[in-house]
TORMI-351804 format. One record per residue (C-alpha): residue number from 1; y, z, x. Coordinates in steps of 0.05 Angstrom, whole numbers, plus 5000, padded with zeros to 4 digits. Each point is the difference from the previous one (the first is absolute). Layout:
residues N
  seq    py    pz    px
  NUM     Y     Z     X
...
***
This chain:
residues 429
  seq    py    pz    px
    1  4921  6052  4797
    2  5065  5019  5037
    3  5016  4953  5071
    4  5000  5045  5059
    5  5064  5037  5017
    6  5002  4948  5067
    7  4978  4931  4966
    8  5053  5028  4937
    9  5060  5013  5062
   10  4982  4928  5025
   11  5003  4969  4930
   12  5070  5033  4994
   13  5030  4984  5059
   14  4977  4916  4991
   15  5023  5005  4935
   16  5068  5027  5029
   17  5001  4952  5054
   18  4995  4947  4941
   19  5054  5025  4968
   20  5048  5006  5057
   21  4986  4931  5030
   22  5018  4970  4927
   23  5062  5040  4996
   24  5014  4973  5065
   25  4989  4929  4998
   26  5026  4994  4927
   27  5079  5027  5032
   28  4996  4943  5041
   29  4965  4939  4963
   30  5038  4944  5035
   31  4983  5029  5072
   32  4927  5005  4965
   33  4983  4929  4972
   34  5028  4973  5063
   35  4951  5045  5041
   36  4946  4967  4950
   37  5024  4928  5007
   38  4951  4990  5060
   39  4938  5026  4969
   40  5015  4969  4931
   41  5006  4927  5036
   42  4934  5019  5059
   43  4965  5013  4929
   44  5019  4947  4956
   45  4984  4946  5065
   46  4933  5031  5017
   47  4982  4995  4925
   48  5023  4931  4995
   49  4968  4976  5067
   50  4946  5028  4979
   51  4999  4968  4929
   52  5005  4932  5032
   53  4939  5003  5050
   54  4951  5021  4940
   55  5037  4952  4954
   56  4980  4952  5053
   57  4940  5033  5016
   58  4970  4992  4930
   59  5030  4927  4998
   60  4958  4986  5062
   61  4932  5022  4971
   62  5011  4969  4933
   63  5008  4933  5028
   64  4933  5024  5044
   65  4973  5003  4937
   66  5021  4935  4969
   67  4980  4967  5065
   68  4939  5040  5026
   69  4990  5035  5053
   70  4935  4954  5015
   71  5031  4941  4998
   72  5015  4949  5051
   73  5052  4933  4973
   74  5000  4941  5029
   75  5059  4950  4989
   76  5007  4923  5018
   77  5072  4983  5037
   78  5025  4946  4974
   79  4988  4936  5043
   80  5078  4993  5007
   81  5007  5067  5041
   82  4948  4983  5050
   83  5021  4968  5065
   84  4993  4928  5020
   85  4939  5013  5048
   86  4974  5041  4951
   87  5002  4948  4938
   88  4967  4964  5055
   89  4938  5021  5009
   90  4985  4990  4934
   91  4982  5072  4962
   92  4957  4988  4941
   93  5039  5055  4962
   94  4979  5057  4965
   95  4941  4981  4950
   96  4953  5038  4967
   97  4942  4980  5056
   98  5030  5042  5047
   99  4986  5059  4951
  100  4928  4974  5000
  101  5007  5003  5077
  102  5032  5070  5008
  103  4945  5031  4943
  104  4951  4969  5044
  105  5029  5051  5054
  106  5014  5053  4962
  107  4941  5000  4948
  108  5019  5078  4975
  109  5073  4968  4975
  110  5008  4965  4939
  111  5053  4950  4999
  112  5043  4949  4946
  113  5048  4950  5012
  114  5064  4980  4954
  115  5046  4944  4996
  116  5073  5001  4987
  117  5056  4934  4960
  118  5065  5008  4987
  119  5001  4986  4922
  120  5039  4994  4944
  121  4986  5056  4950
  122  5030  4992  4930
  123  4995  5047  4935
  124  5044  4985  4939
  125  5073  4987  5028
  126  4985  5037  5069
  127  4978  4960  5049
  128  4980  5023  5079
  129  4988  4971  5064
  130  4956  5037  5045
  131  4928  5004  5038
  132  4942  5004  4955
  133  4933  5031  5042
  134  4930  4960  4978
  135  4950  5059  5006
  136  4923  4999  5004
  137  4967  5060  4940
  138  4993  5053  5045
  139  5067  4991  5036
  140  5038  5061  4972
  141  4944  5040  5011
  142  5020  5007  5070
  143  5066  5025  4972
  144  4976  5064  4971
  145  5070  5016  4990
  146  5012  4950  4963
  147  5003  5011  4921
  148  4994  4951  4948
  149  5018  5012  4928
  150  4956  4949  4956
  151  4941  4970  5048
  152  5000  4975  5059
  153  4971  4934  5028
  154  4925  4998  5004
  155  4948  4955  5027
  156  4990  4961  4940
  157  5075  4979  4997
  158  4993  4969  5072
  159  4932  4973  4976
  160  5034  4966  4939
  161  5060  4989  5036
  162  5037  5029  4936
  163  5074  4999  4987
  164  5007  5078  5001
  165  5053  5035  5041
  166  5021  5072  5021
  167  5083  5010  5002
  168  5027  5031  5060
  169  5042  5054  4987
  170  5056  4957  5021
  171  4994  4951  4947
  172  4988  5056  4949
  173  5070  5029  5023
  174  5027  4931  4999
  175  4970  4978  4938
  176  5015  5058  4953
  177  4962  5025  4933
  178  4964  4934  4991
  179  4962  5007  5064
  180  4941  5029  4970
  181  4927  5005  5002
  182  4972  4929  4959
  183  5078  4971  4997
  184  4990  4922  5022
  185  5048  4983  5064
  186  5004  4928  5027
  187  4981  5004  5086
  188  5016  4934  5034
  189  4992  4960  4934
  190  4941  5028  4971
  191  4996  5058  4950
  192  4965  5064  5025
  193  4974  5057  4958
  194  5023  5060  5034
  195  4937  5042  4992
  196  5034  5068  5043
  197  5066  5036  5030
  198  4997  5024  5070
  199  5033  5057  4989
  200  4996  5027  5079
  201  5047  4960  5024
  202  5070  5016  5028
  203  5046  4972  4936
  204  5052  4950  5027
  205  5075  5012  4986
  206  5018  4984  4930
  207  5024  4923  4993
  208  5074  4984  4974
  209  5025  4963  4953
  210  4945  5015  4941
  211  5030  4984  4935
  212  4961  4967  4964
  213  5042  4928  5000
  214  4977  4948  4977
  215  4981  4959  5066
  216  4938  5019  5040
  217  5023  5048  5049
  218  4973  4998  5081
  219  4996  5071  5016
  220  4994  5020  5073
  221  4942  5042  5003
  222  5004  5045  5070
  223  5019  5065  5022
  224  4934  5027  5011
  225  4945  5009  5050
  226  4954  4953  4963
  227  5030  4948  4974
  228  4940  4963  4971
  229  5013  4973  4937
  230  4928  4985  4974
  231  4927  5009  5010
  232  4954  4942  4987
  233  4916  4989  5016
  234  5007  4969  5067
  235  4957  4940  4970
  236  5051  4984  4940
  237  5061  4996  5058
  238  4962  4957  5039
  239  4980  4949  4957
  240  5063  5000  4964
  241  5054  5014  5042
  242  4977  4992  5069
  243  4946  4948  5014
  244  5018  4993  5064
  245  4967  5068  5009
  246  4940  4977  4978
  247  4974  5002  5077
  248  4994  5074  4992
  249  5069  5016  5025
  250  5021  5069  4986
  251  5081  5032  5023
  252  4963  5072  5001
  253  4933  5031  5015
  254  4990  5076  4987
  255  4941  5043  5026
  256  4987  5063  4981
  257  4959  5042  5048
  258  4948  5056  4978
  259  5050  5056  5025
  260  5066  5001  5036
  261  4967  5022  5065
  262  4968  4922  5011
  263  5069  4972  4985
  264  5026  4998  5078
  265  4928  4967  5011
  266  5000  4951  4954
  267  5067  4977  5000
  268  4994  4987  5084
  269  4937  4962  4984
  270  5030  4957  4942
  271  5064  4984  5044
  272  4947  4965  5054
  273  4964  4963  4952
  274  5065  4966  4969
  275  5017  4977  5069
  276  4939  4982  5014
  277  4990  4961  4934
  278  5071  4974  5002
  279  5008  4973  5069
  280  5040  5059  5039
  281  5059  4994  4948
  282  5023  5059  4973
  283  5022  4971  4932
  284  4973  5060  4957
  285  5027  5072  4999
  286  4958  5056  4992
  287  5022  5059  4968
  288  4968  5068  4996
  289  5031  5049  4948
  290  4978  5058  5031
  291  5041  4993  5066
  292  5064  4974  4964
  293  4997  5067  4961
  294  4981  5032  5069
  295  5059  4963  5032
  296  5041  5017  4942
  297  4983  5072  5005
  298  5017  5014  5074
  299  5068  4965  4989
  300  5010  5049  4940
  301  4978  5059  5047
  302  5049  4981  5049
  303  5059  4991  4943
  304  4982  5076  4973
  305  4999  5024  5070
  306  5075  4972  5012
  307  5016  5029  4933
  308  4979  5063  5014
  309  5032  5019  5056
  310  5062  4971  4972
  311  4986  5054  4940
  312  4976  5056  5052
  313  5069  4991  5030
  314  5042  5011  4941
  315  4951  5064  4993
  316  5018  5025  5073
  317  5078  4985  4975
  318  4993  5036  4939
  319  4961  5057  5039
  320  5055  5006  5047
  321  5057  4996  4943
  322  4964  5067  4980
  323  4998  5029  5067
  324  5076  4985  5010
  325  5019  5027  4933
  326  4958  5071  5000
  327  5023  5010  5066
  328  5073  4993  4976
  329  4982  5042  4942
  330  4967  5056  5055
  331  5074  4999  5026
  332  5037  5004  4937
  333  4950  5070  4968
  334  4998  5029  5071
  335  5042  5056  4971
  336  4955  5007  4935
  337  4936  4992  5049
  338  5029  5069  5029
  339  5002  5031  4936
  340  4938  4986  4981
  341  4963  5018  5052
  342  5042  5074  5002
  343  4977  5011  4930
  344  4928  4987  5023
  345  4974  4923  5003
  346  4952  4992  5050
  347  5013  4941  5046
  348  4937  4959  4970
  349  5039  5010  4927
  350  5062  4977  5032
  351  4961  4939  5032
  352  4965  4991  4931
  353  5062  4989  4965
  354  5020  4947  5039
  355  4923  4961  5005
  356  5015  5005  4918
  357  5066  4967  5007
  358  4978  4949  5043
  359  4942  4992  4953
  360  5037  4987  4939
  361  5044  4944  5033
  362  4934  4958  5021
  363  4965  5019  4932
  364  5057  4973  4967
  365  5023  4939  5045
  366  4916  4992  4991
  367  5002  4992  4924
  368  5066  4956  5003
  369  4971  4964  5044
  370  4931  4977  4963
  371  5046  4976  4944
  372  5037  4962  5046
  373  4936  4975  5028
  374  4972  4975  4935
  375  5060  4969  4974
  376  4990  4963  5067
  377  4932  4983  4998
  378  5020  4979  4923
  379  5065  4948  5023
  380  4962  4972  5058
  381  4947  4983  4950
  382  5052  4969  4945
  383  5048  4969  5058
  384  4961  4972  5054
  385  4931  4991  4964
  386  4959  5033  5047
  387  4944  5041  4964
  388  5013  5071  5012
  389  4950  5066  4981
  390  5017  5072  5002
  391  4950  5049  5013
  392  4996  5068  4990
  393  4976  5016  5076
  394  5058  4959  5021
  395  5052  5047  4953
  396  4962  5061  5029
  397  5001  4976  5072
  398  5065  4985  4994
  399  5032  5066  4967
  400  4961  5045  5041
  401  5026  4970  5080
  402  5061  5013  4960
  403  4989  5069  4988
  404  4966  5008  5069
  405  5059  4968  5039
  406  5043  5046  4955
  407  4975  5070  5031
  408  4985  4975  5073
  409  5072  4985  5007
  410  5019  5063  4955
  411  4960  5042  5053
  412  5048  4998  5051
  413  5064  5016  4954
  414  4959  5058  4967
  415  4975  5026  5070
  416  5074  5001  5026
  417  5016  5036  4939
  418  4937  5059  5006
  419  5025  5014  5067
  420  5078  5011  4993
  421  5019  5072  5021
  422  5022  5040  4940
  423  5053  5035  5038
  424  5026  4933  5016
  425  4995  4966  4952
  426  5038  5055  4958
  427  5054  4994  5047
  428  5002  4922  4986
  429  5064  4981  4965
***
């Protein structure tokens, strides 16, 4: 089946139009990628601005994950950052009967309590420094983010008050090959079984100086967002490295609320009943995951709103470099315009060919541009270490403002050159 004389006319005369704005633009390439500089660099910065709020995007709900969006932390301050009044009154401290107390309050939470040393973590000729975490069983549960190759702690370990460990991700980074499940390390004297890997956890930058000599080696484990070493049943800590903590003082309380919409509720009520448990001093911090990622995400908003209208201006630039350029070029063919439209183009072909011309410089500086756009996204990821994530809606937004900002600032050019007067313009020298 044949195309209508009309539709096979139209077909002709875009496929023409084609033709002639590629002769065109190919006699004057330099004067061309110039023109396509601006939309090449409005492409490749709305690509990579793009690339870096849903690299941080996705960073944001991971760690929502790991953390839970139904949780609510509670940390002790140290003593030694309080104020003299406040030392004062004499706080009690964070212990595990306030969790009693706030369950009490909040009977649909469930709640656990953890304690934290700084201990000396040793496993052949590496040896560490860092905070081990004593854990109750069901502590990680909170934590469904969390995973653990091997086991983790249960119940019975804190019942027995075994001398089983979980590794950290930063002492597995630290600690090399041998840091595996049932290796024997040596934590604050003692030997542990390590019975799990946490392998969740942000790994820490890789320590220097691991050679293998001769001497044990103190290897700075840090770097990363959680820095604990080790995980140990809260009970085996206590009676073996703290005693002083056999009180039932705890450095952090976590609650976990049946969904995220009691979380604003709960954490208000908990705040009041650690003042009024530990004598109007605020010597605990609360903090509630969900808002930090909230917080987090409205500062991100406002970044990708900045970068965007930095990118939207290079667009306008680039839109306007192809404005200034066809108009020139409406100047220069004025003569050929005449011919043309004596040997019969219609002013809508004449106005096509230049929409086409205009087109090709944006589809172009387009394409350029979201290879320049990933190679950004790529070096920002590589250089500066900030997680980075193309998507394809991005690439397609992207490439088609380009094309868009292409033929509204082609229209004007093309219109100017439809509505020459071919009497004049063959006079045109």
């Amino acid at each position: 089946m044949t195309d209508p004389p009309l539709a096979s006319h139209r077909w002709r005369v875009l496929l023409l139009s084609w033709r002639e704005g590629r002769r065109s633009l190919s006699a004057h390439k330099l004067r061309t990628v110039l023109t396509m500089l601006g939309m090449i660099f409005g492409v490749g910065a709305v690509i990579a601005m793009l690339a870096i709020g849903e690299g941080a995007r996705r960073q944001a709900m991971e760690r929502l994950r790991r953390l839970g969006a139904e949780n609510i932390l509670v940390e002790a301050i140290p003593a030694a950052k309080l104020s003299t009044e406040e030392r004062a009154r004499n706080s009690p401290g964070l212990s595990r009967r306030d969790l009693l107390a706030a369950l009490g309050l909040l009977p649909e939470c469930r709640g656990s309590a953890s304690l934290v040393r700084e201990l000396p973590l040793q496993l052949g000729r590496r040896r560490l420094t860092g905070p081990v975490r004593g854990v109750p069983g069901d502590y990680l549960s909170f934590f469904p983010g969390l995973r653990v190759e091997g086991r983790a702690l249960g119940a019975l370990d804190e019942r027995q008050v075994a001398r089983v460990c979980l590794l950290g991700s930063a002492a597995t980074a630290a600690l090399g090959p041998e840091a595996r499940v049932g290796s024997q390390v040596k934590l604050g004297g003692a030997w542990y079984r390590v019975v799990g890997l946490l392998e969740d956890a942000p790994v820490p930058q890789e320590p220097s100086g691991a050679d293998g000599a001769s001497a044990t080696e103190d290897v700075a484990a840090g770097g990363g967002e959680d820095p604990v070493l080790a995980w140990v049943p809260l009970a085996t800590l206590v009676a073996r490295h703290a005693p002083e903590a056999r009180d039932g003082r705890v450095d952090q309380l976590v609650l976990r609320a049946p969904d995220a919409a009691r979380v604003p509720v709960a954490s208000t009520l908990l705040q009041a009943v650690l003042l009024r448990r530990h004598a109007g001093v605020r010597d605990t911090r609360i903090t509630v995951p969900l808002e930090l990622i909230r917080q987090q995400q409205a500062t991100q908003r406002m970044f990708n709103l900045v970068m965007g209208a930095i990118a939207a201006i290079s667009l306008v630039v680039g839109g306007i470099g192809i404005m200034n350029i066809m108009l020139s070029s409406v100047v220069e063919r004025t003569r050929e315009i005449g011919v043309r439209r004596a040997l019969g183009a219609t002013a809508a072909e004449v106005e096509l060919q230049f929409l086409v011309e205009a087109l090709l410089i944006s589809v172009g500086g387009g394409l350029a541009g979201i290879a320049l756009g990933l190679a950004l996204a790529w070096g920002i990821s590589l250089l500066a270490g900030w997680g980075t994530a193309v998507s394809l809606w991005s690439v397609a937004l992207a490439f088609g403002v380009s094309v868009l900002t292409g033929l509204v600032f082609g229209l004007v050019p093309a219109r100017r050159a439809a509505r020459l007067d071919p009497i004049e313009a063959l006079r045109h020298e």
